[in-house]
OpenMM code with the backbone's topology and positions (N, CA, C; nanometers):
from openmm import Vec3, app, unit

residues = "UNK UNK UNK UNK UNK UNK UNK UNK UNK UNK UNK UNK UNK UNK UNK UNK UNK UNK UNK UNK UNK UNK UNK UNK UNK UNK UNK UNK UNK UNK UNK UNK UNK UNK UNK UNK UNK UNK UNK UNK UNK UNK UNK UNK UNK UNK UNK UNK UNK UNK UNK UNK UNK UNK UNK UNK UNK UNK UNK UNK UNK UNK UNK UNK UNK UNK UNK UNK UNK UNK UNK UNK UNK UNK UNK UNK UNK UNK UNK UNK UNK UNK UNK UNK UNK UNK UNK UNK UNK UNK UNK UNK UNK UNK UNK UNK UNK UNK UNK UNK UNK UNK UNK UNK UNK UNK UNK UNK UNK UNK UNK UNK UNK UNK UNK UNK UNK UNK UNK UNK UNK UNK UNK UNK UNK UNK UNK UNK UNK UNK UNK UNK UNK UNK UNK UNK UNK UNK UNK UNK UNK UNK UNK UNK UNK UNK UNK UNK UNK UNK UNK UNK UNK UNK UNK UNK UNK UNK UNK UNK UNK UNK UNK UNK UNK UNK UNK UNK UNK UNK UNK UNK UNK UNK UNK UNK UNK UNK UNK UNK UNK".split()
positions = [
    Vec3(5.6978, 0.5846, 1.0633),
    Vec3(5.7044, 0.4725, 1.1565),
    Vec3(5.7290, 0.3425, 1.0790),
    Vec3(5.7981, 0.2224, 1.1203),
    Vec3(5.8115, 0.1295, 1.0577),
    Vec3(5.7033, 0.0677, 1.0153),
    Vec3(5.7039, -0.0375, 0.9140),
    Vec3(5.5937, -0.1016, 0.8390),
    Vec3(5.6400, -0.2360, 0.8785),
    Vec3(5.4891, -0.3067, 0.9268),
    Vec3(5.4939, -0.4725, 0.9671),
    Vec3(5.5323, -0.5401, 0.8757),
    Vec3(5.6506, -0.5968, 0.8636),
    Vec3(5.7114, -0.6883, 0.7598),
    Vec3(5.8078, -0.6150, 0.6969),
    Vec3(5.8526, -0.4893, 0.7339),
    Vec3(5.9809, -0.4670, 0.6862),
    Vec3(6.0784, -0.4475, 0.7956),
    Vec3(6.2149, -0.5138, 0.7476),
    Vec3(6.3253, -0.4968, 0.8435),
    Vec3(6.3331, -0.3476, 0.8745),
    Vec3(6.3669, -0.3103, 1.0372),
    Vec3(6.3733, -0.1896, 1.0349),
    Vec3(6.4857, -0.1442, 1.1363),
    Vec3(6.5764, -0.0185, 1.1548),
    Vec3(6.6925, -0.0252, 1.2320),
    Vec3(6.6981, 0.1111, 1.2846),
    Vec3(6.6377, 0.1285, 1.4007),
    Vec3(6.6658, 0.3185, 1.4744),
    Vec3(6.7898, 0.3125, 1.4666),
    Vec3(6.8786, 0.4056, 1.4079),
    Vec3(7.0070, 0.4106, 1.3973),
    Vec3(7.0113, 0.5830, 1.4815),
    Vec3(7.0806, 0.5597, 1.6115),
    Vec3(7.0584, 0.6987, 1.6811),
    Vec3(7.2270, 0.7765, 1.7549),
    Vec3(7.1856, 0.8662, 1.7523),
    Vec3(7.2940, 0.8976, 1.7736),
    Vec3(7.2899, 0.8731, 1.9579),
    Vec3(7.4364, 0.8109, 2.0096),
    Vec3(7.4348, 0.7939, 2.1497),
    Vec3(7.5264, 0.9108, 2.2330),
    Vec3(7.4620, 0.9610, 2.3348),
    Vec3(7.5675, 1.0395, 2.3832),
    Vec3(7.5284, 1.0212, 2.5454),
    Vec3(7.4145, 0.9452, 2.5947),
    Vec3(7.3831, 0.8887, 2.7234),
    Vec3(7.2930, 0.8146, 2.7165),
    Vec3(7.3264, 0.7147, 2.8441),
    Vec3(7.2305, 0.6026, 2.8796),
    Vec3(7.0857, 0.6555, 2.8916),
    Vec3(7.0141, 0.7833, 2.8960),
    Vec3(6.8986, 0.7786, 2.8342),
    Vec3(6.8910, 0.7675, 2.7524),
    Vec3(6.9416, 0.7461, 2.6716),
    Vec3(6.9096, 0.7365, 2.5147),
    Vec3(6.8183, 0.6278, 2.4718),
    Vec3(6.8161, 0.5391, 2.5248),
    Vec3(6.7098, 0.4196, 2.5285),
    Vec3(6.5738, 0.4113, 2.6060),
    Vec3(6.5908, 0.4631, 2.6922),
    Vec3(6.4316, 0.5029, 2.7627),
    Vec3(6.3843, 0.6162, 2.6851),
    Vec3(6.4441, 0.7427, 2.6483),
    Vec3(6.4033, 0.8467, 2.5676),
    Vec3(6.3220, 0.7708, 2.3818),
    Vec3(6.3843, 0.6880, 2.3738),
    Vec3(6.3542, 0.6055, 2.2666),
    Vec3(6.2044, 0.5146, 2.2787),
    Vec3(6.2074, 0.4776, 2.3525),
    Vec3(6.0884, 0.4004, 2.4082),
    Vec3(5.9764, 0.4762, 2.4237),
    Vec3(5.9920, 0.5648, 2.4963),
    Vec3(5.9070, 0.6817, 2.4725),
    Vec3(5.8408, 0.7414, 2.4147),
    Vec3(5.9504, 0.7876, 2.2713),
    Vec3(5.9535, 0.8158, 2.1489),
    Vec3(5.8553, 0.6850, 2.0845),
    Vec3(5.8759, 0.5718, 2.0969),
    Vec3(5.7517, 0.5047, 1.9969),
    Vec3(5.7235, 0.3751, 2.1179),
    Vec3(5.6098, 0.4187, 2.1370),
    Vec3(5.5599, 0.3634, 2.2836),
    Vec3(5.4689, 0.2022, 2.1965),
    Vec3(5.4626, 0.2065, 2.0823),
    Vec3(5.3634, 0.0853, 2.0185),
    Vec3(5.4653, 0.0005, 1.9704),
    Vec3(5.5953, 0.0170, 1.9582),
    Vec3(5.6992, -0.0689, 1.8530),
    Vec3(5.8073, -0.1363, 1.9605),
    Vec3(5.8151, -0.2871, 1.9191),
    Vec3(5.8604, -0.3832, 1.9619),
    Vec3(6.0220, -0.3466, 1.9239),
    Vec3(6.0770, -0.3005, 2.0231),
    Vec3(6.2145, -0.2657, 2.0292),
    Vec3(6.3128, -0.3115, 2.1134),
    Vec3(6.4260, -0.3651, 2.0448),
    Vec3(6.5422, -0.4268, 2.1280),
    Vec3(6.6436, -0.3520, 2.0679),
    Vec3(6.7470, -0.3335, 2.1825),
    Vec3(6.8991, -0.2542, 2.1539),
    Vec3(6.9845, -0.3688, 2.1084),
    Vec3(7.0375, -0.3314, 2.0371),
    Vec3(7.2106, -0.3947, 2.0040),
    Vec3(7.3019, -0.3443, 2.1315),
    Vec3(7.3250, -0.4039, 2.2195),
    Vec3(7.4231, -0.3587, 2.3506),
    Vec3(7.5618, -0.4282, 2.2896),
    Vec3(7.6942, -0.3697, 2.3486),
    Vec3(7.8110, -0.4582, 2.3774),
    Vec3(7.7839, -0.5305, 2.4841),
    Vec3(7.8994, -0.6521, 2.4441),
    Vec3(7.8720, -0.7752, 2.5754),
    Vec3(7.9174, -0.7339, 2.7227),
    Vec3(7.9846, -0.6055, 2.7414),
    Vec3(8.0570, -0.5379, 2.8499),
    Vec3(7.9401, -0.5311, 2.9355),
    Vec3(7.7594, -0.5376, 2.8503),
    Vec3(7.7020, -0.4849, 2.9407),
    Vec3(7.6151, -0.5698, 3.0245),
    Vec3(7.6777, -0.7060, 3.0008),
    Vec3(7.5944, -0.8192, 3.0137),
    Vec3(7.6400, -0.8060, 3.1748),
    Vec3(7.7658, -0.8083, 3.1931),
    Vec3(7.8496, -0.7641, 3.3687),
    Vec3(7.8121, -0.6817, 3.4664),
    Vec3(7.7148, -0.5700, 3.4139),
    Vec3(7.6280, -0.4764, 3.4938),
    Vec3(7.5184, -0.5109, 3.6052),
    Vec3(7.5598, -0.5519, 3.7326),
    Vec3(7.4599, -0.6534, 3.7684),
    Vec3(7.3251, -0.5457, 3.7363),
    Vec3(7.2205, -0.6527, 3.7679),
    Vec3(7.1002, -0.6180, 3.7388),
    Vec3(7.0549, -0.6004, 3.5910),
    Vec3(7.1012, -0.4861, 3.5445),
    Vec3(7.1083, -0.4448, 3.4385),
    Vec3(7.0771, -0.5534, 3.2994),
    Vec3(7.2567, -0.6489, 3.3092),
    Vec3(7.2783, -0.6941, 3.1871),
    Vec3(7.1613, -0.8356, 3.2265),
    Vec3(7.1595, -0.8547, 3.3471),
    Vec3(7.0322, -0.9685, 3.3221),
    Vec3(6.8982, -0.9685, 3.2949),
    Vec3(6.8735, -0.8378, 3.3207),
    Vec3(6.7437, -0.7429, 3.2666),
    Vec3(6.7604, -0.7948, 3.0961),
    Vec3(6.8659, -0.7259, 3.0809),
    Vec3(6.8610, -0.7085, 2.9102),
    Vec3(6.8680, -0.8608, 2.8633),
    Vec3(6.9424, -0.9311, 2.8879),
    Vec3(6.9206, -1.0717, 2.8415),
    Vec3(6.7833, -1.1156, 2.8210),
    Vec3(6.7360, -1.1114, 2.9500),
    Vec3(6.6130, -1.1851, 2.9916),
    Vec3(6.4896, -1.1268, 2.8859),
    Vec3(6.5099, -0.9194, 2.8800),
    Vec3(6.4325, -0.8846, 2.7818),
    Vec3(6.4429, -0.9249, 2.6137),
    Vec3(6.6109, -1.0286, 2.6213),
    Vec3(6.6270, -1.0281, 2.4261),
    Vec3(6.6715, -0.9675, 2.3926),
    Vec3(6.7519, -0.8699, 2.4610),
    Vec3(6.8402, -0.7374, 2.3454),
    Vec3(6.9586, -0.8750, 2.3531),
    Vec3(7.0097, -0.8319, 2.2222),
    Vec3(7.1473, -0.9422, 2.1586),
    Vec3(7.2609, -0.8118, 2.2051),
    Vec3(7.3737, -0.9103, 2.2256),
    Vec3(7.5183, -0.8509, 2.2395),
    Vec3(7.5685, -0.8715, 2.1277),
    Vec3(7.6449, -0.7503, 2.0961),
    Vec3(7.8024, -0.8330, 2.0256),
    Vec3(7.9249, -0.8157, 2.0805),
    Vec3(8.0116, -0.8203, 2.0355),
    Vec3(8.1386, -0.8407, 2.0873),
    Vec3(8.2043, -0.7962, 1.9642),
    Vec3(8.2497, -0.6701, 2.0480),
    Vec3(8.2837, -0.5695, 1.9352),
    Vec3(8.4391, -0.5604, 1.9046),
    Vec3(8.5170, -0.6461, 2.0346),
    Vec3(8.6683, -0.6660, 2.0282),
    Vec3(8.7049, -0.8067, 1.9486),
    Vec3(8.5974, -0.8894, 1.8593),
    Vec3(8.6288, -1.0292, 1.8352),
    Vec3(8.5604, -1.0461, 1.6807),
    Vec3(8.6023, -1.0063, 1.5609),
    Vec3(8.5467, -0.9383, 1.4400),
    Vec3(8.4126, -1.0787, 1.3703),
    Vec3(8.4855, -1.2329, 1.4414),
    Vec3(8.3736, -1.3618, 1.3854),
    Vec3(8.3011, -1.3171, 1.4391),
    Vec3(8.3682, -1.3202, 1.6146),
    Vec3(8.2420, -1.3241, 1.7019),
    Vec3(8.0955, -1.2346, 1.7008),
    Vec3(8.1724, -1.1091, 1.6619),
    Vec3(8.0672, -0.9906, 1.5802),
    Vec3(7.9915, -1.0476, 1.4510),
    Vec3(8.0854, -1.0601, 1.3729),
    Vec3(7.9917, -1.1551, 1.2659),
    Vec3(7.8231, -1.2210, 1.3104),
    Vec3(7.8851, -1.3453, 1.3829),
    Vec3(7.7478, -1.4158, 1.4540),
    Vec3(7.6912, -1.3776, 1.4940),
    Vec3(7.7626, -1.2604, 1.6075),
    Vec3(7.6407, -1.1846, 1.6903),
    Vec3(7.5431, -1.0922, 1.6098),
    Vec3(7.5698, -1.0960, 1.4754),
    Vec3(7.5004, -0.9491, 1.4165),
    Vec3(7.3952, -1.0896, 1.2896),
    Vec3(7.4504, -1.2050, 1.2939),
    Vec3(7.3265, -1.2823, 1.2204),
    Vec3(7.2200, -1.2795, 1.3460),
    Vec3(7.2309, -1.2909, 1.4795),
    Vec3(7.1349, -1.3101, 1.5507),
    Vec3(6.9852, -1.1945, 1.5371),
    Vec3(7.0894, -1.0200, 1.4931),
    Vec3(7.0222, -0.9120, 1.5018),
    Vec3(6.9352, -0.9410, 1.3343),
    Vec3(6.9611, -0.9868, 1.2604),
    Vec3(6.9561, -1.0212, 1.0954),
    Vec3(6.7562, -1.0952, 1.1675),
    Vec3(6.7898, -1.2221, 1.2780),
    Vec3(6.6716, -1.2969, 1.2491),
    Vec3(6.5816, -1.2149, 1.3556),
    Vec3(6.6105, -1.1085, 1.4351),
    Vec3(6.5495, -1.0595, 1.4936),
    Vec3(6.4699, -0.9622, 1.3854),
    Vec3(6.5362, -0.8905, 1.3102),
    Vec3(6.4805, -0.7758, 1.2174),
    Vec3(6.3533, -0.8688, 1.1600),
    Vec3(6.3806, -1.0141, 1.1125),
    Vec3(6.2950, -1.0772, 0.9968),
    Vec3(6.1803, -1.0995, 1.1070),
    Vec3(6.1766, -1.1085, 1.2292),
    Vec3(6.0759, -1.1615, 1.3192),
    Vec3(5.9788, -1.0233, 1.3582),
    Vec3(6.0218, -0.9024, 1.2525),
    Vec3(5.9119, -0.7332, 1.3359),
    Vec3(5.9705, -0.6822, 1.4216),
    Vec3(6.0963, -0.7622, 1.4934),
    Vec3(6.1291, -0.6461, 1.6169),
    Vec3(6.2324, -0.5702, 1.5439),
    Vec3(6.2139, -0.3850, 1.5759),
    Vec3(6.2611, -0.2659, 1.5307),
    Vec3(6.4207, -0.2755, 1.6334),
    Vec3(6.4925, -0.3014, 1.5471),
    Vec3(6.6029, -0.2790, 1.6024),
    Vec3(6.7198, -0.1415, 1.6463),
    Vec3(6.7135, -0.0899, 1.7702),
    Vec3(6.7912, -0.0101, 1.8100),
    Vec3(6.9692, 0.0037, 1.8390),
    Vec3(6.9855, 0.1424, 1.7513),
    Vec3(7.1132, 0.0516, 1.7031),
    Vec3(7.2257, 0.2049, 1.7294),
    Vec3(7.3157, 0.2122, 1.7884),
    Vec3(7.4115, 0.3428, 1.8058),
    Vec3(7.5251, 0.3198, 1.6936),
    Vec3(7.5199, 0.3840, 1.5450),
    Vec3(7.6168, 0.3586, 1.4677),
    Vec3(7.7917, 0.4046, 1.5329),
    Vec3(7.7998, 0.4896, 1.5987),
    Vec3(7.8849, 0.5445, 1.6459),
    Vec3(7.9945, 0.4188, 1.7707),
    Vec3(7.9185, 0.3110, 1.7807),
    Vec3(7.9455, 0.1848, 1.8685),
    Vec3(7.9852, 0.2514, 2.0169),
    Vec3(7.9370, 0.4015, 2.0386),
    Vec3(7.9892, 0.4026, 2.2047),
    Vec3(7.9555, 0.5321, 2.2153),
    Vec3(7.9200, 0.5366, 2.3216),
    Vec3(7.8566, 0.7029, 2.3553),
    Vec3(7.9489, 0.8413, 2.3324),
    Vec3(7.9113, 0.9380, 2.2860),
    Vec3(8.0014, 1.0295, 2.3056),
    Vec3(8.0231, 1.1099, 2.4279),
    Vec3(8.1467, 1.1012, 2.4181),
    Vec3(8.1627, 1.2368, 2.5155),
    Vec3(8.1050, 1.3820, 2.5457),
    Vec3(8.1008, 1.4304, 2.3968),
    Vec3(8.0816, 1.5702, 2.4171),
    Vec3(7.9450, 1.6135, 2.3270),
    Vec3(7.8857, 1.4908, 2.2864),
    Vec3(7.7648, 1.5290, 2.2397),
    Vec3(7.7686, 1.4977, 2.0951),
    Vec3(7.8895, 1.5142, 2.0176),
    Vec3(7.9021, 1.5292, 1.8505),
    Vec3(7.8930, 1.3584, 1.8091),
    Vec3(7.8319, 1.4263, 1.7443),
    Vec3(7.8687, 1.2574, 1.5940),
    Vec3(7.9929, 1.2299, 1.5858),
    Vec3(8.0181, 1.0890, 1.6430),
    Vec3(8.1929, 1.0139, 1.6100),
    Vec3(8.1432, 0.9650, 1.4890),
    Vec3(8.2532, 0.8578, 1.3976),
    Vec3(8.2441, 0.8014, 1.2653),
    Vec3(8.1610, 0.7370, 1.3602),
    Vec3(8.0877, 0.6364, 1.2065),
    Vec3(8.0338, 0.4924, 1.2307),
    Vec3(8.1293, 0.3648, 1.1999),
    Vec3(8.0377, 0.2909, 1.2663),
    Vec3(8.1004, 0.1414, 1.2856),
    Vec3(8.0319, 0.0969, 1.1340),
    Vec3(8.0621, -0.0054, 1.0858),
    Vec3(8.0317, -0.0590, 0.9485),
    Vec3(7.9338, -0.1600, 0.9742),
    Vec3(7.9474, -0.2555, 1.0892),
    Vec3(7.9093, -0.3667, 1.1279),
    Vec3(7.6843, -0.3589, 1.1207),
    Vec3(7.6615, -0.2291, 1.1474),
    Vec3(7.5060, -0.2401, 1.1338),
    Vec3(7.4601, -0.1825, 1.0367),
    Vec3(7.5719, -0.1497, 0.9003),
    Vec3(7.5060, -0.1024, 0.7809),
    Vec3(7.5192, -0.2299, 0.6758),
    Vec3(7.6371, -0.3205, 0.7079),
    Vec3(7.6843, -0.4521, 0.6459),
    Vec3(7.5204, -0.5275, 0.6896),
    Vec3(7.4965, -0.5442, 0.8005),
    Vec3(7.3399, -0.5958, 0.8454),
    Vec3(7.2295, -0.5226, 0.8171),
    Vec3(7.2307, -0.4484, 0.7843),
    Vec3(7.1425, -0.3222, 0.7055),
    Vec3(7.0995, -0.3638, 0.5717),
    Vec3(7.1674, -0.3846, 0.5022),
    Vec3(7.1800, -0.4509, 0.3576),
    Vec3(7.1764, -0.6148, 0.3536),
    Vec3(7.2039, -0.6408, 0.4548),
    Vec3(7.1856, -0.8064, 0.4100),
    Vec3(7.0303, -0.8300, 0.4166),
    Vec3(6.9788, -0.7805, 0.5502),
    Vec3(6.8458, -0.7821, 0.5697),
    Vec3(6.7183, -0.7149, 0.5191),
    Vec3(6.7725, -0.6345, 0.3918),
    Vec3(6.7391, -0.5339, 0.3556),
    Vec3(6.6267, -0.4311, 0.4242),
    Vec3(6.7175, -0.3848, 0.5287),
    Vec3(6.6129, -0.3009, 0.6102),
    Vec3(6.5724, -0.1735, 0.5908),
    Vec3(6.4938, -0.0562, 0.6331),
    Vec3(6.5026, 0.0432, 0.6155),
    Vec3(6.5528, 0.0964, 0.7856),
    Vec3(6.6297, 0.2061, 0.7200),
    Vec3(6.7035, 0.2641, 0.8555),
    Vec3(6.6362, 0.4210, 0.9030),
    Vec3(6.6187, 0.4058, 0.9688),
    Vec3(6.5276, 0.5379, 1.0169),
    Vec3(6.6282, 0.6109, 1.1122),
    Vec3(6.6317, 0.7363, 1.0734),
    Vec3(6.7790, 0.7877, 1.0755),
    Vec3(6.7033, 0.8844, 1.2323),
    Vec3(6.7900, 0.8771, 1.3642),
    Vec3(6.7207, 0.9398, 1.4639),
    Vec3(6.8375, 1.0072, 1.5001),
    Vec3(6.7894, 1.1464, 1.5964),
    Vec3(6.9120, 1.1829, 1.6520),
    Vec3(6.8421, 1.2826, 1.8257),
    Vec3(6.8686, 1.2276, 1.9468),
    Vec3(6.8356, 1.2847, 2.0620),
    Vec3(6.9483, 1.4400, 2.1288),
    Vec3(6.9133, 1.4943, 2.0388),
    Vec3(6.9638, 1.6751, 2.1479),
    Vec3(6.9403, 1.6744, 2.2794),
    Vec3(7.0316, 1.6656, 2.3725),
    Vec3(7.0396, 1.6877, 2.4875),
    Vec3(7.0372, 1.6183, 2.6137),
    Vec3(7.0448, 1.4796, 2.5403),
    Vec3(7.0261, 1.3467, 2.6780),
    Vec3(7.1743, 1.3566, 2.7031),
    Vec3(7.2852, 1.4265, 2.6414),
    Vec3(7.4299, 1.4251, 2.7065),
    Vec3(7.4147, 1.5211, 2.8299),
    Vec3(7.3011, 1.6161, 2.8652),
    Vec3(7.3185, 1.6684, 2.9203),
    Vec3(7.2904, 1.6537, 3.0872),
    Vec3(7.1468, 1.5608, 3.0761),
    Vec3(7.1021, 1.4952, 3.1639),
    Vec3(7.2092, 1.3966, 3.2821),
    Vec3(7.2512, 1.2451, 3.1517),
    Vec3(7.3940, 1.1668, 3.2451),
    Vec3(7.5013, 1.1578, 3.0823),
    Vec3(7.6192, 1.2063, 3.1416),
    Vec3(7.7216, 1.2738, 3.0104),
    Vec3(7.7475, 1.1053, 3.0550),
    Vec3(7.8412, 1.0915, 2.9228),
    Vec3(7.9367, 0.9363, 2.9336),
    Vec3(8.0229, 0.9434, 3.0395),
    Vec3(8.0457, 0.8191, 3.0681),
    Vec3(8.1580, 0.8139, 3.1781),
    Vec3(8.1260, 0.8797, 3.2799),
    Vec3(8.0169, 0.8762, 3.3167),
    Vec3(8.0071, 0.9654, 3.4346),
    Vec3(7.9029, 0.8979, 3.5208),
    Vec3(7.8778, 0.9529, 3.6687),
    Vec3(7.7422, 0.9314, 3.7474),
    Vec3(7.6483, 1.0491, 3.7589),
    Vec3(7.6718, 1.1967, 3.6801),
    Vec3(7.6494, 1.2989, 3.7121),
    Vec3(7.5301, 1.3244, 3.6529),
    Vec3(7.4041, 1.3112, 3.7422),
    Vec3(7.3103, 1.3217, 3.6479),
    Vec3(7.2248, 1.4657, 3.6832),
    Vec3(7.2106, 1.5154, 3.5955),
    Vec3(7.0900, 1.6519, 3.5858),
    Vec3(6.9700, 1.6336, 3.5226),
    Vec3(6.8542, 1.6116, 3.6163),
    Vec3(6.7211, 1.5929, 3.5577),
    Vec3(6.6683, 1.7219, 3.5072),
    Vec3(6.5561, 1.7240, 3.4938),
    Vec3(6.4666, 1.8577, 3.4084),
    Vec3(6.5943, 1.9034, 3.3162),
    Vec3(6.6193, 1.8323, 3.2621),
    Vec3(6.6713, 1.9042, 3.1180),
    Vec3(6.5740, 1.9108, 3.0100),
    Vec3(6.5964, 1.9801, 2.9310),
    Vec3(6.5050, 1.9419, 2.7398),
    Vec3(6.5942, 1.9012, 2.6935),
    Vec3(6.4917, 1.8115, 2.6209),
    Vec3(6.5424, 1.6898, 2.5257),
    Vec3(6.4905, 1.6804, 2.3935),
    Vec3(6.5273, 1.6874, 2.2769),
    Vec3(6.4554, 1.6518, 2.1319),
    Vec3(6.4835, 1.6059, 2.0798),
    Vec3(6.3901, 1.5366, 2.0293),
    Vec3(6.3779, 1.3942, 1.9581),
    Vec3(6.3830, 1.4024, 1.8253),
    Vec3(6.4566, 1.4345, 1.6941),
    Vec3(6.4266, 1.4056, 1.5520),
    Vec3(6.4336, 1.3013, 1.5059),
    Vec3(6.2811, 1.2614, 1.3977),
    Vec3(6.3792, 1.1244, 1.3426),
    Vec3(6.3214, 1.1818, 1.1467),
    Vec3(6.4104, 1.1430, 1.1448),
    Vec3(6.4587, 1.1476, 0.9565),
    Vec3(6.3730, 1.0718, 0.8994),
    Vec3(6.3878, 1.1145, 0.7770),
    Vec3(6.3237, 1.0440, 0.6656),
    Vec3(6.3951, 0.9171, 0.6760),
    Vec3(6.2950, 0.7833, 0.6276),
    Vec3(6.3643, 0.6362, 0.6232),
    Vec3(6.4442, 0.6508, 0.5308),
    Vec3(6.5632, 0.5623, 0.5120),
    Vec3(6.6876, 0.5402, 0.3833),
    Vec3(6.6547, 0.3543, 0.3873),
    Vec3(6.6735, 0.3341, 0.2398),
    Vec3(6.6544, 0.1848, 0.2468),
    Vec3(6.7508, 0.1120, 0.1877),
    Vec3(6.7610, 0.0654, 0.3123),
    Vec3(6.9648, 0.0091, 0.2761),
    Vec3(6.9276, -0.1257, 0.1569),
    Vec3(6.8261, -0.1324, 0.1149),
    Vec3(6.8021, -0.2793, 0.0244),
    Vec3(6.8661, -0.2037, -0.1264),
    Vec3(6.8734, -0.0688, -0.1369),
    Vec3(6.8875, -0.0031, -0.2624),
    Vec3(7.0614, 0.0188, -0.2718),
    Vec3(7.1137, -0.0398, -0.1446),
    Vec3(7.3014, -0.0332, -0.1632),
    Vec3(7.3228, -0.1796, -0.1483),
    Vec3(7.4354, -0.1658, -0.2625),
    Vec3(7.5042, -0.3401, -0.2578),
    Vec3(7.6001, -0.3207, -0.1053),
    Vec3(7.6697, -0.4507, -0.0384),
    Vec3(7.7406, -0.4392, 0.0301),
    Vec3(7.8746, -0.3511, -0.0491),
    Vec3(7.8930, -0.3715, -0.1261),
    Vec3(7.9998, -0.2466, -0.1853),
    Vec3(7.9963, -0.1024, -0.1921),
    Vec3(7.8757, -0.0981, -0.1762),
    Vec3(7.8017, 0.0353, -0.1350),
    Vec3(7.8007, 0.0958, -0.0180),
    Vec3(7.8700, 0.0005, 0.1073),
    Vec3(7.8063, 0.0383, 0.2414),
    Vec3(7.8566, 0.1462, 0.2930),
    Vec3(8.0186, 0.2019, 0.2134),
    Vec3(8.0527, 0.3454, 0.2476),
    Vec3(7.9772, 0.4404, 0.1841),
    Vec3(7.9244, 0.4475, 0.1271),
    Vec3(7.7831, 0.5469, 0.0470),
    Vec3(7.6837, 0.5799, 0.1681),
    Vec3(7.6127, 0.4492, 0.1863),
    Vec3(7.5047, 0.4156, 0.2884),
    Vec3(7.5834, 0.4724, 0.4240),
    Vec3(7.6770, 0.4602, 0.4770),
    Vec3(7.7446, 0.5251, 0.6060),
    Vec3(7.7399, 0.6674, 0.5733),
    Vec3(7.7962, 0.6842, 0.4995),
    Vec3(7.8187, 0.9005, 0.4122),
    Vec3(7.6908, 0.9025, 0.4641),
    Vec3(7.5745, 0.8623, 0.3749),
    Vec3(7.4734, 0.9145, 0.3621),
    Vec3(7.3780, 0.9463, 0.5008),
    Vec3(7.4197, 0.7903, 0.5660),
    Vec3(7.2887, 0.8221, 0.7184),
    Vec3(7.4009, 0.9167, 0.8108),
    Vec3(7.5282, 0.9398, 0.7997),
    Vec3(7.5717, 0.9788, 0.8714),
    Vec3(7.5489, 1.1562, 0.8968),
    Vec3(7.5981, 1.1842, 0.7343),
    Vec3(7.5272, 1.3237, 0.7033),
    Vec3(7.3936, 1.3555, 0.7238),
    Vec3(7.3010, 1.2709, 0.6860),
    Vec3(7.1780, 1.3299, 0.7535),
    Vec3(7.1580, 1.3449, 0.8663),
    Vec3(7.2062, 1.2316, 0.9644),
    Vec3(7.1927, 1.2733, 1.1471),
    Vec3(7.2186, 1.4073, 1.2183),
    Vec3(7.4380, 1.4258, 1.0889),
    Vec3(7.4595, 1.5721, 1.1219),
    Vec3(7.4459, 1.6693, 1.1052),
    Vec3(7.3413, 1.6602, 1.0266),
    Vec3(7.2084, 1.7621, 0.9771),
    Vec3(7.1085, 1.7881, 1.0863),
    Vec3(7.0078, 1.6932, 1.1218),
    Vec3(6.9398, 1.6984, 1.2038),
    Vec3(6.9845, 1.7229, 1.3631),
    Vec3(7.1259, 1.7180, 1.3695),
    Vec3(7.2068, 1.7184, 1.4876),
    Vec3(7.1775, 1.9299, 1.4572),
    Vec3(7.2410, 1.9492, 1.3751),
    Vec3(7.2541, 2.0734, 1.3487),
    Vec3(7.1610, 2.1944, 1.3323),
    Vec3(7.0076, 2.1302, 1.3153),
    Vec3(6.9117, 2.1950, 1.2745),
    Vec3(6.8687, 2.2761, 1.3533),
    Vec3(6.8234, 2.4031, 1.3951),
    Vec3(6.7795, 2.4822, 1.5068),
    Vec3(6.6991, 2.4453, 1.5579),
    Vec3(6.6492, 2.4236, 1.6552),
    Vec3(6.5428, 2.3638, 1.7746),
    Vec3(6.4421, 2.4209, 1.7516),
    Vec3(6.3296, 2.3838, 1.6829),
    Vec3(6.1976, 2.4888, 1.7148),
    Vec3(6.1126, 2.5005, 1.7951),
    Vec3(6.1179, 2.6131, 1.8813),
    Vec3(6.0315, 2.6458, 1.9986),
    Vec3(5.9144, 2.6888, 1.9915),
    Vec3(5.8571, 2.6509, 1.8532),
    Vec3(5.6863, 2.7025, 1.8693),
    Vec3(5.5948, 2.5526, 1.9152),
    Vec3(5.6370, 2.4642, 1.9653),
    Vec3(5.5772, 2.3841, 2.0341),
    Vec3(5.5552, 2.3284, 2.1639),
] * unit.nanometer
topology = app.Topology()
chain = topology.addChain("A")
for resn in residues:
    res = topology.addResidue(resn, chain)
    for name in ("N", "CA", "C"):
        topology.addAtom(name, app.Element.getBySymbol(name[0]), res)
């Protein structure tokens, strides 16, 4: 679990909009805000929810504008709140690990955070992307990884630090489900 006073970043794999209540869940004591795109600020209800709660946007089509938006996530990390973060920048379709985006491992290292590598089996199954189709009573599992501490990669490093959290997710993506619990 994260430590008070260190930057910290759920880096999870997204494949549905549960993915954030399943998260919450998952650590019911830790002060958590998502990194959303600004697309989602337009959602009535929704994106004024999220404002009002403090999750930051970026603007993932405008590379300054991303810039700024990701110092905002920088003074959030330094203030204790655990930042929730989809390296993949957009849900998948079919469940698998897409590449990552660079933009929250570049903020990873500036802030020198530790990234706690998570990955949710089966919330694609519940509401898939792009879709309204939702199936409740599914199972769902939750892994989260050993921490990686992006303070130990230079920004020249950050394709290392991507390899690295990426392979471990698709590890834990891959791992057999254990049913003795």
């Amino acid at each position: 679990t994260p430590q008070h006073g260190q930057p910290t970043l759920l880096m999870c794999n997204h494949a549905s909009l549960y993915d954030i209540p399943i998260t919450y869940a998952a650590f019911p004591d830790l002060t958590i805000r998502m990194l959303a795109k600004k697309e989602m600020r337009k959602i009535p209800f929704m994106g004024k929810s999220m404002e009002v709660a403090g999750f930051p946007f970026v603007n993932r089509h405008h590379r300054q504008q991303a810039i700024q938006d990701m110092q905002k996530v920088r003074e959030m990390l330094a203030d204790d709140i655990v930042m929730w973060m989809a390296p993949e920048g957009t849900r998948s379709r079919d469940g698998q690990l897409a590449k990552f985006k660079k933009g929250g491992f570049i903020t990873a290292i500036q802030a020198q955070a530790m990234i706690i590598p998570m990955v949710i089996r089966g919330a694609n199954m519940i509401l898939p992307a792009k879709t309204l189709r939702f199936a409740l009573h599914q199972h769902v599992d939750v892994v989260v990884g050993q921490p990686i501490d992006a303070s130990q990669f230079s920004l020249e490093q950050k394709d290392e630090l991507i390899a690295l959290v990426h392979s471990t997710m698709q590890n834990m993506l891959d791992e057999p489900i254990d049913q003795n619990f």
